[in-house]
C-alpha positions in Angstrom: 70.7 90.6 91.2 69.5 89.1 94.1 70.7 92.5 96.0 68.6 94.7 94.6 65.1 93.5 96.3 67.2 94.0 99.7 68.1 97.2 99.6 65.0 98.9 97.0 64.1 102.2 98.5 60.6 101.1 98.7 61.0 98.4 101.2 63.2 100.3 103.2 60.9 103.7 103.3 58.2 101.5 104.7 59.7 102.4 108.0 60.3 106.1 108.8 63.6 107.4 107.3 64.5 108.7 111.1 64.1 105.3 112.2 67.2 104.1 110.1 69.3 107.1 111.3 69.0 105.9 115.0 70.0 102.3 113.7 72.9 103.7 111.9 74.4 105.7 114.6 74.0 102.7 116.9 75.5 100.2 114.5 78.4 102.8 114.0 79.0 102.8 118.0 79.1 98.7 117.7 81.6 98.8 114.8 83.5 101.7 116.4 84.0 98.6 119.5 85.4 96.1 116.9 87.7 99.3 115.5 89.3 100.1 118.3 90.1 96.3 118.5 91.6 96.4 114.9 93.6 99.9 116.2 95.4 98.0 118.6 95.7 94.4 117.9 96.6 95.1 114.0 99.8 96.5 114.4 100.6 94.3 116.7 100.5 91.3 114.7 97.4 90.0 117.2 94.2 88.1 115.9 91.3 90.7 116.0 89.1 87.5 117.0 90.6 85.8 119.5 91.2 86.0 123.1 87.7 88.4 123.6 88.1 91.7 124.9 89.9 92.1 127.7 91.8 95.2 129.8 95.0 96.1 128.5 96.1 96.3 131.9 95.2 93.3 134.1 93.8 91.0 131.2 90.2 90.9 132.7 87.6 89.7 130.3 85.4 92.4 129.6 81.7 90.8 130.5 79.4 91.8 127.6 77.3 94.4 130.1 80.4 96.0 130.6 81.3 96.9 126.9 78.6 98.9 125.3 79.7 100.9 122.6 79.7 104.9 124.2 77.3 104.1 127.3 80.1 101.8 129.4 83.3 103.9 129.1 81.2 107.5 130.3 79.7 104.9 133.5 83.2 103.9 134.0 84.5 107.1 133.8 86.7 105.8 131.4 88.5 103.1 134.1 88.9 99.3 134.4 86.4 97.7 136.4 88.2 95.3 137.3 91.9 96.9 138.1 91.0 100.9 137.9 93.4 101.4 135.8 92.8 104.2 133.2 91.3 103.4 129.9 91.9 106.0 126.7 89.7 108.4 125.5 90.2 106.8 121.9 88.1 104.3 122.5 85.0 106.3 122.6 86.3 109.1 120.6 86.6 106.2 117.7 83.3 105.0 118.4 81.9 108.3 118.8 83.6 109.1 115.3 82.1 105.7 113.8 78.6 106.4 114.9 78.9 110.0 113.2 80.7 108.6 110.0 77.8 106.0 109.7 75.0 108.3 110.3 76.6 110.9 107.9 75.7 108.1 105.3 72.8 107.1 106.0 71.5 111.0 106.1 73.3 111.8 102.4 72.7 108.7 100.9 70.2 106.5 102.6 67.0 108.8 100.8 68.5 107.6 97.0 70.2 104.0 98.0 70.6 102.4 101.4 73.4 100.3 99.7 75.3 102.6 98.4 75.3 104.1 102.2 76.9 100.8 103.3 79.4 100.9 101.2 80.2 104.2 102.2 80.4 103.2 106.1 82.3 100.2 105.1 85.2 102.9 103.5 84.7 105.3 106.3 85.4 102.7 108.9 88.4 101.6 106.8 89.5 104.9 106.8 89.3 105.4 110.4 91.4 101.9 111.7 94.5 103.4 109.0 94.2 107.1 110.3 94.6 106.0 114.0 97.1 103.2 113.5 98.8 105.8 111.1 99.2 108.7 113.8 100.4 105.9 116.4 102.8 103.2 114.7 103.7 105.4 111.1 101.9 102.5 108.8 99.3 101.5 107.6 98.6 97.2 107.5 98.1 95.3 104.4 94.4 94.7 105.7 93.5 97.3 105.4 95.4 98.5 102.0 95.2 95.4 100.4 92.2 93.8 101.6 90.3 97.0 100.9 91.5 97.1 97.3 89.3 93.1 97.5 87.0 94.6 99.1 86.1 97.3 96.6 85.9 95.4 93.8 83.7 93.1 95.4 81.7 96.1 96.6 81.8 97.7 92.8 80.6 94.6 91.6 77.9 94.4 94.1 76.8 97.8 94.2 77.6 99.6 90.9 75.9 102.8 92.0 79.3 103.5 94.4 81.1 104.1 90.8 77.8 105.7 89.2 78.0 102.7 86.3 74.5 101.7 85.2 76.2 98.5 84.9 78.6 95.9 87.1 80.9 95.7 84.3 81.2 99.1 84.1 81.6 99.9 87.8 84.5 96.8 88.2 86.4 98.7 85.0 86.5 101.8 86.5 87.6 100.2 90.0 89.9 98.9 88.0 91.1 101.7 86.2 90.7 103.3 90.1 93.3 100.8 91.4 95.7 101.4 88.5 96.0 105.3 88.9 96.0 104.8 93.2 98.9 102.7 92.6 100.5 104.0 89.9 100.2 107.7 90.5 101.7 107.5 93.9 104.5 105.2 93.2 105.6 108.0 90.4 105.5 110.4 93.3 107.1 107.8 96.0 110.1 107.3 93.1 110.3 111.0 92.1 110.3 112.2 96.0 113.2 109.4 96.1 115.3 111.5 94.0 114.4 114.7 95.1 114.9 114.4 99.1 117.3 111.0 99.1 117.8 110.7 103.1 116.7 112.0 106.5 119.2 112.6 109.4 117.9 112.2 112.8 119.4 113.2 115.5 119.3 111.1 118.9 119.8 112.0 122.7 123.1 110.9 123.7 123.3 107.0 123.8 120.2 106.3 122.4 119.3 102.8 121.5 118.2 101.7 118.4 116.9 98.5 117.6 116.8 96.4 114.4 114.7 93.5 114.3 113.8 91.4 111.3 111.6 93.6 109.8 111.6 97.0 111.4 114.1 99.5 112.9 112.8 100.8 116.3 113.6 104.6 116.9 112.8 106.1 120.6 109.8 107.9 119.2 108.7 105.4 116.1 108.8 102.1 114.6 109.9 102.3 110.9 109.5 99.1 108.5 112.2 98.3 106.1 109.8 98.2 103.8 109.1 101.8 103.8 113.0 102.6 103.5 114.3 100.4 100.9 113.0 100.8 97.5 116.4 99.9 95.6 119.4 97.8 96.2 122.1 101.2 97.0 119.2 102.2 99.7 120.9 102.6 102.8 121.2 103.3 106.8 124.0 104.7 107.9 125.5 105.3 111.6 128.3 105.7 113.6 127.6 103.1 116.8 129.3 104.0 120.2 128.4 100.6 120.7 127.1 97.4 118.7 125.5 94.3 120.2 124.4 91.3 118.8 124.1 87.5 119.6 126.9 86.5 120.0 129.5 89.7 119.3 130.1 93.3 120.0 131.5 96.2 118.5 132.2 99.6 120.2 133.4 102.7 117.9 132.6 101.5 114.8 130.8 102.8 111.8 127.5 100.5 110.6 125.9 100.6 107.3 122.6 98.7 106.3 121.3 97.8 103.3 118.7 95.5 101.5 121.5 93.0 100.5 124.4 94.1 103.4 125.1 94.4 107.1 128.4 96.5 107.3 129.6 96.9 110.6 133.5 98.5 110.6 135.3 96.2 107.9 132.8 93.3 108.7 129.9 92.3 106.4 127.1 90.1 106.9 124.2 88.9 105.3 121.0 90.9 106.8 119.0 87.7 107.0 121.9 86.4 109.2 120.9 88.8 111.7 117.7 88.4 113.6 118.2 91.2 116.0 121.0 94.1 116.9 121.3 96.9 119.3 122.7 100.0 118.5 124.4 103.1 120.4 124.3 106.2 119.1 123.2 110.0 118.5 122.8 110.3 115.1 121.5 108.0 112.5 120.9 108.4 108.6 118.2 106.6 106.8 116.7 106.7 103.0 113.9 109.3 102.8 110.4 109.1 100.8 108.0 111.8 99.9 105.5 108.8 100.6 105.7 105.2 102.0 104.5 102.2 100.4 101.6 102.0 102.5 100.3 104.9 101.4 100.7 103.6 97.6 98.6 100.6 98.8 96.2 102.6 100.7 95.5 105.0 97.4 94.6 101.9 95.3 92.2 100.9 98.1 90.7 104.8 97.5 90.6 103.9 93.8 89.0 100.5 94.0 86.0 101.8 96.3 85.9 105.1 94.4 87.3 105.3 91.0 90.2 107.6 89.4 88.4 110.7 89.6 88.6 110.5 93.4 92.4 109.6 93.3 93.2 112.8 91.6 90.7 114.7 93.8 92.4 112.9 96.8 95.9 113.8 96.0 95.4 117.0 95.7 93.3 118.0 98.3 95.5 115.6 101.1 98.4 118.0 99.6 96.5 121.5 100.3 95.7 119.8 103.9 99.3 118.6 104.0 100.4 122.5 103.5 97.8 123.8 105.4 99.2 121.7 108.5 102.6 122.5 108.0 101.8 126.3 107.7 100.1 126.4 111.4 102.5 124.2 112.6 105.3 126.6 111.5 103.1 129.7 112.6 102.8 127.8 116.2 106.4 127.0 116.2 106.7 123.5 116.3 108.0 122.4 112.7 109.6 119.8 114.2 106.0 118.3 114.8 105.3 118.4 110.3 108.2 115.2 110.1 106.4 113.3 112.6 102.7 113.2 111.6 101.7 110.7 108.7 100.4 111.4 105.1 97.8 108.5 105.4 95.1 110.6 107.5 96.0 113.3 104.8 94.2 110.8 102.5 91.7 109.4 104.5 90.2 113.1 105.1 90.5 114.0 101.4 89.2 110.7 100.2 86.4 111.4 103.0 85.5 115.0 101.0 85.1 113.2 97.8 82.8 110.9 99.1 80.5 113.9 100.7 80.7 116.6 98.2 83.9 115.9 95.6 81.8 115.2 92.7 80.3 118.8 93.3 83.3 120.9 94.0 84.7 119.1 91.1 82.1 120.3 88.8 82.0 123.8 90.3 85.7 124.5 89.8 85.9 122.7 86.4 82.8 125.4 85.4 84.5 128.6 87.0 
């Protein structure tokens, strides 16, 4: 393959191995820029493209002087030009974090395959857009789930070595197989953690709004898809409404029940796609609970395509001893109320990140013990 000359080991050790370290840090930094991006526009529904970057704030177009990957925001002291208006730390911690990731893999794997590194800061970076749009909005987009399910198998078939297949048909059956169990094996647990927990009750401040759009229902605190709630027909949310509002009616006092196929509002009932938009008062509100969301189904057969079925299981199971492990400090800090708020995709991400640097090997020393 045409690859293979690219990336031999022997053109690339013609220039010192150190050499490729620095470039790989400082590509990291540049990718970590076009992260950030993805972080904020992706969940917004916004073209990662197009307009150029610009302050948050005031809109200013960001000169190309003025956005150097780590460099700019530490001379800015992490402010606007433009407006002074503050600028997060995320935006270098995620470049920061990039660089590292990217150097990581150059370091373990550049010696044996400079390809296979790629790959690996290709996953890495995926892995880095879902665990910060994760924490912030509670999902995880179909770019990145589903478009890195395409882009492992086109990275298996280009790169074999990321499976360890002496051959591209073996490496794209066992991203295959890889995408299968991802998807398969959390589903099971999605559908089993349907039966087991059924619904989650939250309670409000007094006259709290709610908001239900077309596709999402907006909480004070998060923005849950209706996706990740409805899984079967009988799947509901249920609420008693001080007050209901919606285009052209209101309701005060009444009881409101949602479902895939129904709009229930006091003896009323309306087709949900009949109703773009409604506002909701009240304190307490009842909706269908998951041990996992359908992004994170999506996101495991992303693992699976890049990585195979080996790193699936190894994922799984280590995300749950990281979910516990959280949960236990949290408790011994006191603030279990923080476990129902943080996301299981950065769970994954971390574990799936393990495998990558040493999974193989603590697979093989427990299966040995």
């Amino acid at each position: 393959m045409a690859i293979n000359p690219i990336f031999d080991a022997q053109v690339w050790g013609r220039v010192p191995f150190h050499f490729w370290s620095v470039v790989f840090f400082a590509f990291g930094s540049i990718v970590g820029s076009f992260l950030n991006v993805c972080i904020y526009r992706m969940p917004r529904g916004e073209s990662v493209i197009s307009p150029p970057s610009h302050c948050p704030h005031c809109n200013y177009s960001i000169p190309w002087y003025l956005n150097i990957p780590l460099v700019t925001w530490v001379l800015l002291r992490g402010k606007c030009r433009n407006c002074g208006a503050p600028i997060s730390v995320r935006y270098f911690l995620v470049e920061l974090l990039t660089a590292f990731a990217f150097l990581c893999c150059w370091l373990v794997f550049g010696r044996s395959s400079a390809a296979l590194a790629l790959v690996y800061c290709l996953v890495l970076a995926g892995f880095i857009v879902a665990t910060f749009i994760d924490f912030e909005h509670f999902i995880i987009p179909d770019e990145i789930t589903l478009g890195g399910v395409a882009a492992g198998f086109v990275c298996s078939f280009l790169v074999p070595a990321v499976h360890e297949a002496k051959t591209v048909p073996q490496a794209l059956e066992r991203s295959f197989i890889g995408i299968a169990m991802g998807a398969g094996l959390v589903y099971g647990i999605l559908r089993l953690g349907k039966l087991l927990y059924g619904r989650q009750k939250f309670e409000l401040a007094p006259d709290t709004r709610v908001f239900f759009t077309e596709t999402t229902i907006k909480l004070p605190d998060k923005e849950i898809p209706y996706e990740e709630l409805f899984y079967r027909k009988s799947d509901a949310i249920i609420l008693q409404a001080r007050k209901v509002e919606m285009i052209d009616r209101c309701y005060a006092r009444v009881a409101v029940r949602l479902s895939p196929l129904t709009l229930k509002i006091g003896d009323e009932r309306f087709k949900p796609d009949d109703v773009p938009h409604m506002e909701v008062v009240t304190d307490q509100i009842v909706v269908p609970r998951e041990a996992m969301g359908l992004g994170d189904v999506k996101f495991m057969a992303a693992i699976g395509s890049f990585l195979g079925a080996y790193a699936v299981v190894f994922s799984l199971m280590v995300s749950a001893i990281i979910g516990a492990t959280v949960g236990v400090a949290l408790i011994a800090l006191k603030k279990s109320e923080w476990s129902s708020k943080l996301p299981y995709g950065p769970y994954i991400a971390l574990a799936a990140t393990v495998w990558i640097f040493s999974g193989r090997q603590i697979m093989a020393w427990w299966l040995t013990r």
